[in-house]
C-alpha positions in Angstrom: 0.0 0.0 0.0 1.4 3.4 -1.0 2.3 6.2 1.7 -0.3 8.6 1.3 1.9 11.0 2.8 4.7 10.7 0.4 2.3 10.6 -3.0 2.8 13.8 -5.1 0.1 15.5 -5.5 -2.3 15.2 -8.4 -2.3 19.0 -8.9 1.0 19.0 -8.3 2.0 16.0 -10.7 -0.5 17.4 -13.0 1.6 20.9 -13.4 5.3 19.2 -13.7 6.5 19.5 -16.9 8.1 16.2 -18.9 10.7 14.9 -21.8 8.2 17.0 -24.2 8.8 20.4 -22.5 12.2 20.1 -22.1 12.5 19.2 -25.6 10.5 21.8 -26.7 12.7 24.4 -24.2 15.6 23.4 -26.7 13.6 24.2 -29.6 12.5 27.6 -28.1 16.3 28.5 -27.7 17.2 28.7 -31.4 15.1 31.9 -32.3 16.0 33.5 -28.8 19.7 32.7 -29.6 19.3 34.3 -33.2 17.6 37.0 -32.1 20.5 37.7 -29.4 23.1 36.9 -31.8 21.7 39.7 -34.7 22.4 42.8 -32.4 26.1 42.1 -32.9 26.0 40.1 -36.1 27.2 42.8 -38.2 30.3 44.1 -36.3 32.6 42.7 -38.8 30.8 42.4 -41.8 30.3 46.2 -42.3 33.5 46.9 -43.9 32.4 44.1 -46.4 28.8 45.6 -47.1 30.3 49.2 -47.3 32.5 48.1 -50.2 29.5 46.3 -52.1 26.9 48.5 -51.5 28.3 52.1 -50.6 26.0 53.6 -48.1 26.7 56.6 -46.8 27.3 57.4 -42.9 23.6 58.0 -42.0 22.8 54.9 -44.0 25.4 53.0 -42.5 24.0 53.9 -39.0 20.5 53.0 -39.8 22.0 49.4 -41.2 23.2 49.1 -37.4 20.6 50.4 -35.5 16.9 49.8 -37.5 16.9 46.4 -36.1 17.4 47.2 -32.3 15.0 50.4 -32.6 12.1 48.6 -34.6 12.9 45.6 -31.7 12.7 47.7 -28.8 9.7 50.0 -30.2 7.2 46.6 -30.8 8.1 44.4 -28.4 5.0 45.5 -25.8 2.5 45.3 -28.9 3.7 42.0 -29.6 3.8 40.6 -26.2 0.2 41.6 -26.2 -1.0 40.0 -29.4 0.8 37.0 -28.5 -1.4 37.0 -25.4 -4.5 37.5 -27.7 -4.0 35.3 -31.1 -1.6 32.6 -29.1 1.7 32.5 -28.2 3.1 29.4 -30.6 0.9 31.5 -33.3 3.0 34.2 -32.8 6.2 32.8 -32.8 5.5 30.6 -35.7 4.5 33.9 -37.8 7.7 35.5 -36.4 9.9 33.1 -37.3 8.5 33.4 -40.8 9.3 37.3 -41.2 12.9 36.3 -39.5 13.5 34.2 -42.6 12.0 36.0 -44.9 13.8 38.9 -43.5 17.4 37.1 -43.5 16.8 35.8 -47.2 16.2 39.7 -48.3 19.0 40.9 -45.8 21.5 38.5 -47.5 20.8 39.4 -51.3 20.1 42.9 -50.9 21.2 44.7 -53.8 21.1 48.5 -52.3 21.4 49.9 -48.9 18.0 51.1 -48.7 17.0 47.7 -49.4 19.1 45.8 -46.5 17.9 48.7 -44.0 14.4 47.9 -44.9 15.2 44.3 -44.3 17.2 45.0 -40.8 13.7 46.9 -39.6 11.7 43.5 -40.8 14.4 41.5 -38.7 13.5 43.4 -36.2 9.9 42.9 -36.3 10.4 39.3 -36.5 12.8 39.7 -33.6 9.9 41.2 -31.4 7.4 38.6 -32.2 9.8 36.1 -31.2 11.7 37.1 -27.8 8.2 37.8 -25.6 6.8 34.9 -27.4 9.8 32.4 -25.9 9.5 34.0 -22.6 5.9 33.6 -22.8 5.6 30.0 -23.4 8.0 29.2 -21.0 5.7 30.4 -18.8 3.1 28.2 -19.8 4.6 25.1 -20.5 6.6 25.0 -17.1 3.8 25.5 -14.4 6.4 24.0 -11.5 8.2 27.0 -9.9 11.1 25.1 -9.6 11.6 23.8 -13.2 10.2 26.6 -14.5 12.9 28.9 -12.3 15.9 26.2 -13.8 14.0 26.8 -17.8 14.6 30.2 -17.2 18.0 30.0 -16.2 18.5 28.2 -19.3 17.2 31.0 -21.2 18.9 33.8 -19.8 22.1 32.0 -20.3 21.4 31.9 -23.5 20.6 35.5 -24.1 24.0 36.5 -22.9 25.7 33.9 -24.5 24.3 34.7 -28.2 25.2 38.7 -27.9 29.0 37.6 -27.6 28.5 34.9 -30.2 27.0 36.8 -32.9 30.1 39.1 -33.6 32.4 36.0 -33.2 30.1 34.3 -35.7 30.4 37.1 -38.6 33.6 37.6 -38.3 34.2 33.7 -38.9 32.3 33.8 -41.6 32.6 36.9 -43.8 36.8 35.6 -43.5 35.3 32.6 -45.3 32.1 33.6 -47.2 30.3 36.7 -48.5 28.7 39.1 -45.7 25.6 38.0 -47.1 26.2 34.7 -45.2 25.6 36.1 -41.8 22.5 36.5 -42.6 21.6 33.3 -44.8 22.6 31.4 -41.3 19.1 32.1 -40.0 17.6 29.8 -42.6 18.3 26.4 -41.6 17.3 27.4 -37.8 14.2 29.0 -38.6 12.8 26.4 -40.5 13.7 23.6 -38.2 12.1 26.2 -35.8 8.7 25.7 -37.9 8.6 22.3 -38.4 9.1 21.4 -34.6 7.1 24.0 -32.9 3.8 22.5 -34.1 4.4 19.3 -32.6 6.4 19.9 -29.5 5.4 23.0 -28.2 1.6 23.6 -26.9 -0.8 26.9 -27.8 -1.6 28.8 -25.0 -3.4 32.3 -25.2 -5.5 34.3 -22.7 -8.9 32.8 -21.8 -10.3 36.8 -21.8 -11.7 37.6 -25.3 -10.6 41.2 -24.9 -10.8 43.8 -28.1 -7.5 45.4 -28.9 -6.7 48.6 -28.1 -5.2 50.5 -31.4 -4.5 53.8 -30.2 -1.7 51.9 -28.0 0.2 50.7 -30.4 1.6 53.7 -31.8 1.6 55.5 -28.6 4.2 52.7 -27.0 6.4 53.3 -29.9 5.9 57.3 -30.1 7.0 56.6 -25.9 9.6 53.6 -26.5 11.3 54.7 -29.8 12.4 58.3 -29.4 13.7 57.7 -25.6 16.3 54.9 -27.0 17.6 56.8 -30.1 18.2 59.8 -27.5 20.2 57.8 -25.0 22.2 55.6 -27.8 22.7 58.8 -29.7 23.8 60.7 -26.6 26.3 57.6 -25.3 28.0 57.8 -28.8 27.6 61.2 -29.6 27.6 63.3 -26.2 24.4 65.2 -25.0 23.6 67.4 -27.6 20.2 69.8 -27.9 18.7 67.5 -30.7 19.0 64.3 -28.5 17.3 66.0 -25.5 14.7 66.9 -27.7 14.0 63.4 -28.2 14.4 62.3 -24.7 11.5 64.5 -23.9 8.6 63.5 -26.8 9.8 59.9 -25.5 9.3 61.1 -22.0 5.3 62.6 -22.9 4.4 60.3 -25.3 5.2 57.4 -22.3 2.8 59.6 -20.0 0.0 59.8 -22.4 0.7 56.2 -22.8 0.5 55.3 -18.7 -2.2 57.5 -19.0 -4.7 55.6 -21.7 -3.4 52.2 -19.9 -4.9 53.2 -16.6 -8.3 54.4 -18.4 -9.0 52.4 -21.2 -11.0 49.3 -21.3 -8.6 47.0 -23.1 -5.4 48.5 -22.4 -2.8 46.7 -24.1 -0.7 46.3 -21.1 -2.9 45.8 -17.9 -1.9 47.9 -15.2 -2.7 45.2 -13.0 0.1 43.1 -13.9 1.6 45.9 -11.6 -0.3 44.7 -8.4 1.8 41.2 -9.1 3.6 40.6 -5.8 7.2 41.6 -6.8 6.4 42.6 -10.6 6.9 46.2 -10.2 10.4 45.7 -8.5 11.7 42.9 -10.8 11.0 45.0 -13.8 13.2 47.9 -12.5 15.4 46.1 -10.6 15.9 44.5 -14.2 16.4 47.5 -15.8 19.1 48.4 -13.7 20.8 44.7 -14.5 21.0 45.4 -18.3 22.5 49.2 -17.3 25.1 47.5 -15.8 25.4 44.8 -18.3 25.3 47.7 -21.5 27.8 49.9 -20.0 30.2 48.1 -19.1 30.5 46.2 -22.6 31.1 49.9 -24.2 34.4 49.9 -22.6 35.7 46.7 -22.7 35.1 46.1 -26.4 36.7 49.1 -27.0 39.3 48.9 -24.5 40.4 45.1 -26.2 40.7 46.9 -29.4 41.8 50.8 -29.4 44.1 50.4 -26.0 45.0 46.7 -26.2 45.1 46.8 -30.0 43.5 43.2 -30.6 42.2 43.2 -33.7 38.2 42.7 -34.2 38.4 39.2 -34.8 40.6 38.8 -32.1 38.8 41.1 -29.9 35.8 39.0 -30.5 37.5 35.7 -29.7 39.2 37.2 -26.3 35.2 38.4 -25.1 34.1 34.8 -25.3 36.1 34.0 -22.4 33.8 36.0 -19.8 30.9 33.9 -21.3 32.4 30.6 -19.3 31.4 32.1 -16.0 27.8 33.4 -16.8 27.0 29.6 -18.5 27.0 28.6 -14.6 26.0 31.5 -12.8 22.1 31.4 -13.6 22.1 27.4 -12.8 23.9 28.2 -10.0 21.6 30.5 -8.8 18.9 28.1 -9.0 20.4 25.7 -7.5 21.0 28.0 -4.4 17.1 29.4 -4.5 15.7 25.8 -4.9 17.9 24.9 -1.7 16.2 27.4 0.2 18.3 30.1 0.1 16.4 33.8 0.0 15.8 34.9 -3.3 16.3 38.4 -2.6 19.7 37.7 -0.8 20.6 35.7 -3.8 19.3 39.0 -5.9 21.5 41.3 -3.6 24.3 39.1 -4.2 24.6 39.3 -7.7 24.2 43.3 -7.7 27.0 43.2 -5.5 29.2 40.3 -7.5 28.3 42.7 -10.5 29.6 45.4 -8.5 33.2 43.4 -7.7 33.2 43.2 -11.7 32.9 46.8 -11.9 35.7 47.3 -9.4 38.2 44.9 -11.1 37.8 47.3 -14.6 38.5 50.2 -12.4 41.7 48.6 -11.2 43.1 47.8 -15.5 45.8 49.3 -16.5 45.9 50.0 -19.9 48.2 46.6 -20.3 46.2 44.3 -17.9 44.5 42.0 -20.7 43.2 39.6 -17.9 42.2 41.6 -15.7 39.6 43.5 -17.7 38.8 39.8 -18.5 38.4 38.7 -15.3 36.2 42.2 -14.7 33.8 41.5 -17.7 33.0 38.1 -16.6 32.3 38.7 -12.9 29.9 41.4 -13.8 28.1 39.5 -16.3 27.8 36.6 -13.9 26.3 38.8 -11.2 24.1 40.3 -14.1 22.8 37.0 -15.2 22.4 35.6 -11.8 19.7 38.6 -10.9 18.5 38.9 -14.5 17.4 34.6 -14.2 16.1 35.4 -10.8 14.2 38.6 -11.4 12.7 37.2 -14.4 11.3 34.0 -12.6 9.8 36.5 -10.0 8.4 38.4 -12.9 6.6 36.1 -14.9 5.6 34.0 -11.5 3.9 36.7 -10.4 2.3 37.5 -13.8 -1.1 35.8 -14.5 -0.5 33.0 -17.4 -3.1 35.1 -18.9 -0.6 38.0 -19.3 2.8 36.1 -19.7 3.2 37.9 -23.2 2.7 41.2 -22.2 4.6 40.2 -18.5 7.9 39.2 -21.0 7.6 42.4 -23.3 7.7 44.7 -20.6 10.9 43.1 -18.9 12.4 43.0 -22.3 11.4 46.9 -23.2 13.0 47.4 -19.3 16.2 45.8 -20.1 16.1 47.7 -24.2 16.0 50.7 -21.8 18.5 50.0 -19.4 21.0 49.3 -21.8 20.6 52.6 -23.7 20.6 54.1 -20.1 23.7 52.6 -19.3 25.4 53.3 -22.3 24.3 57.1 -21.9 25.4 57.7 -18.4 28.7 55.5 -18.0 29.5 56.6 -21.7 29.3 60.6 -20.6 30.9 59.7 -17.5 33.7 58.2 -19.2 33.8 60.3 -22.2 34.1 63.6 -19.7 37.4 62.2 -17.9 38.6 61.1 -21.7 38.4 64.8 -22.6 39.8 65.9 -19.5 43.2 64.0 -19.4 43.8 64.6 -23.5 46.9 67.0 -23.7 45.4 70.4 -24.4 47.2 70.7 -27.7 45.4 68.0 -28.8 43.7 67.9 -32.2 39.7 67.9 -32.1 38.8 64.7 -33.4 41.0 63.5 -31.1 39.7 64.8 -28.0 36.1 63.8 -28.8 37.2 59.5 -28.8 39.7 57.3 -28.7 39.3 55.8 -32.0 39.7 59.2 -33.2 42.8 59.9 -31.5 44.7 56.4 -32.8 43.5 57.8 -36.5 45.2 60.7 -35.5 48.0 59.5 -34.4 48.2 56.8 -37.6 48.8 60.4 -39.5 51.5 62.3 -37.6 55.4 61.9 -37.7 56.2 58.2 -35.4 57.4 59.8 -32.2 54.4 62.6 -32.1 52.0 59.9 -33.1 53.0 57.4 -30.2 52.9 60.0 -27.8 49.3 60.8 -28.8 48.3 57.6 -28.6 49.6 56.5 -25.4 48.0 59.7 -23.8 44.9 58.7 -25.6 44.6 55.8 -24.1 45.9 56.4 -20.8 43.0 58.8 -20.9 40.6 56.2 -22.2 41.5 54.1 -19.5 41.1 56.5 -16.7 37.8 57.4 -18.1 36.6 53.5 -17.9 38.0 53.8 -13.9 35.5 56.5 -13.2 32.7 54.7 -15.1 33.4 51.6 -13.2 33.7 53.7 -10.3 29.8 55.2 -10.8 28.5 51.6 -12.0 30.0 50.1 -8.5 28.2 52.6 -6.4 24.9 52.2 -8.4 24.7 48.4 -8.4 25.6 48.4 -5.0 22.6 50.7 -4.2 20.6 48.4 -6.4 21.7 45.4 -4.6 20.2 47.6 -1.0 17.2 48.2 -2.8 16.9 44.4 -3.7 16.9 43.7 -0.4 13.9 46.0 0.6 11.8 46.0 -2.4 12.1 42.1 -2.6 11.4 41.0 1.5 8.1 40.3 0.6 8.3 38.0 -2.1 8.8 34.1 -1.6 11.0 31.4 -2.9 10.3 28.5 -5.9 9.6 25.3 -3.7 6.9 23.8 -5.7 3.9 24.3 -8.0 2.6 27.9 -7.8 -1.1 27.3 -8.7 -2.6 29.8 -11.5 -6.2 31.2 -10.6 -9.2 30.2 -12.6 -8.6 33.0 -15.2 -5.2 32.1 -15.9 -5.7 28.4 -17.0 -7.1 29.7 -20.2 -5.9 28.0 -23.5 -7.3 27.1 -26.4 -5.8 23.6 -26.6 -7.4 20.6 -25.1 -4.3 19.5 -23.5 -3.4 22.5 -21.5 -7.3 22.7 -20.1 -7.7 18.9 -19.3 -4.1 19.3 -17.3 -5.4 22.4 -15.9 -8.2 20.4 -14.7 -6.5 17.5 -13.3 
């Protein structure tokens, strides 16, 4: 006769996910990871596209950064038509306008043409990353596998950013830059033909109407703040970009604004009430500042002070990406075993923070130590970014788990611009500062500038420009660091306030009547279970 008292519970049992989820988890991972890997997939094949297609600088600048505005400025519409039409609908319609998008990318004959496809990569990229986030939600009921699925998934995140400019280097050495896009393909459609079988459809149970107006009011809100702050981190603060800043800043009010009064708002304020929603999303936002600013120096720092070259560069940045493959696992691991997830939050900040104090102890010959640095940090940043995530979309009604995932990814859109702003003027200010006063102008404004510069002048006048250059640099990525210790350490203090009342993973969190909603008959009969 079986022990009553050690039988797993029906509803329990019922809710664990099996071989089928976890299969379908790995299936979920290749569009995430191609999404991830196209912000940086075009870091080496510029040069290449330049000399086939001839943009000029604006165009060049748009064939960067279309993808990553388009991305940032849909991602809450598409969260919440994924919650309406289904969330496997979505993705399988997103992955469709990926490859479509990467076939037009790779053979585009002008550079209006491959801008035009970058901007329909990006829509495809904003279908699919709340859509993956979504349905991790819903296929992994259990807190605790779901809390280990989303470790998985943050890992990955990180891990395809550093991949994708390793990735185009390798192959426009080998192949036309065409290819880094044509390497899509083969992923999307195995994406296609597996989704329908392994991976359930789940959408909201509420029949709600959609609310037009929203749509372009989240991207007259979203859009102009992250051109200001990425145009102000590479470009200092200029009248023009605080212009921007501010039709971002009313356009978001009007847009709070209709949310709170409109019948169908197309993100609920509700999700809001969520025990520990509110905090994870900023708390979140401060992650990916961290994250953001920190890789503007050390990319730079690996190739204008070290003087790696972009390949190499590329290859050396991998490195950091060994310790964050075991920090959000290991994170788990330590919530699961009962430790406090907001100590486990705090400790991150603060192992980000050690990160941030290694870079402001490089020299400007210390190759492993700004190593070392970037790796640290980005293990602290994926430990809270897995953990705040699972506390997000925990506390999110399955109803909402599209609209829950696009507002943590339009946080962390807007923390990296945020970071990238601030620790780039911070650093940017001391570069200017320490530059001999002599000093040509285009060589006070960067570093890259300077080591043109210097590439011009007679040998000894050019070395001496260059060292100063990037003894300035360097001491201008110490201050940064210096600001990004103090603020993750004060994000760290506010994890541990804004968190206390929030619980731990330790078993099946159940989902209220509304949120069991599906139209598939095997989500609703294990629902019922």
């Amino acid at each position: 006769m079986t022990n009553s008292k050690h039988a797993p519970a029906p509803a329990a049992d019922a809710q664990r996910a099996g071989r089928k989820e976890w299969t379908a988890l790995v299936v979920l991972m290749l569009p995430l990871l191609l999404v991830s890997m196209d912000v940086s997939v075009l870091y080496f094949a510029i040069p290449s596209i330049s000399a086939d297609l001839d943009p000029s600088g604006t165009q060049q600048l748009w064939i960067f950064d279309i993808y990553g505005f388009v991305l940032a400025g849909l991602l809450m519409t598409m969260g919440a038509i994924g919650d309406r039409i289904g969330r496997r609908r979505l993705l399988l319609v997103g992955a469709t306008a990926f490859g479509t998008a990467s076939l037009a990318a790779a053979y585009a004959p002008s550079a209006e043409l491959l801008i035009a496809a970058r901007a329909l990569l990006g829509i495809g990229g904003a279908t699919l990353m709340p859509s993956t986030m979504a349905l991790v939600r819903t296929m992994f009921r259990d807190a605790g596998q779901r809390a280990k699925a989303i470790g998985i998934w943050s890992a990955v995140m990180a891990g395809g950013v550093a991949l994708g400019s390793v990735l185009s280097g390798v192959l426009v050495e080998h192949f036309w830059w065409g290819s880094v896009f044509l390497v899509n393909l083969p992923a999307m459609v195995l994406l296609l033909v597996l989704a329908l079988a392994l991976i359930p459809e789940s959408r909201s149970a509420e029949r709600s109407r959609f609310d037009l107006l929203s749509v372009p009011l989240s991207m007259a809100a979203v859009l102009p703040l992250v051109y200001g702050l990425k145009e102000t981190a590479s470009a200092g603060m200029h009248l023009e970009y605080g212009v921007w800043l501010a039709v971002g800043g009313l356009f978001t009010v009007l847009f709070v604004h209709r949310q709170r009064t409109v019948a169908a708002p197309l993100v609920d304020p509700a999700l809001f009430r969520g025990r520990g929603f509110g905090p994870a999303v900023a708390l979140n936002l401060m992650a990916a500042f961290g994250m953001m600013g920190s890789a503007l120096f050390t990319t730079q720092y690996l190739q204008s002070v070290l003087g790696k070259g972009p390949l190499e560069a590329a290859l050396w940045s991998l490195l950091p990406s060994v310790l964050v493959g075991f920090a959000a696992p290991t994170a788990t691991v330590l919530v699961a075993r009962g430790a406090n997830r907001r100590h486990v939050v705090a400790g991150g900040f603060v192992v980000a923070a050690g990160g941030f104090g290694l870079l402001a102890a490089t020299g400007t010959d210390s190759l492993w130590t700004a190593l070392a640095g970037a790796g640290v940090l980005a293990a602290g940043i994926v430990t809270v970014m897995s953990q705040l995530t699972d506390l997000a979309l925990g506390a999110a009604p399955v109803d909402r788990a599209g609209s829950a995932s696009s507002l943590l990814e339009t946080g962390q859109e807007f923390g990296g611009a945020l970071g990238m702003a601030v620790l780039g003027a911070v650093g940017s200010a001391v570069y200017r500062h320490g530059m001999p006063d002599g000093a040509p102008d285009a060589a006070r404004e960067t570093l890259g500038g300077a080591i043109a510069t210097a590439h011009a002048l007679p040998e000894r006048a050019g070395d001496a420009l260059a060292t100063a250059a990037r003894t300035a640099f360097t001491d201008g990525m110490h201050m940064a660091a210096l600001v990004g210790t103090v603020l993750l350490l004060a994000a760290a203090a506010v994890a541990l306030t804004a968190l206390r009342d929030t619980s731990s993973p330790d078993g099946p969190v159940p989902d209220s009547p509304a949120d069991s909603g599906t139209s598939e008959p095997a989500l609703t009969a294990a629902a019922e279970r």
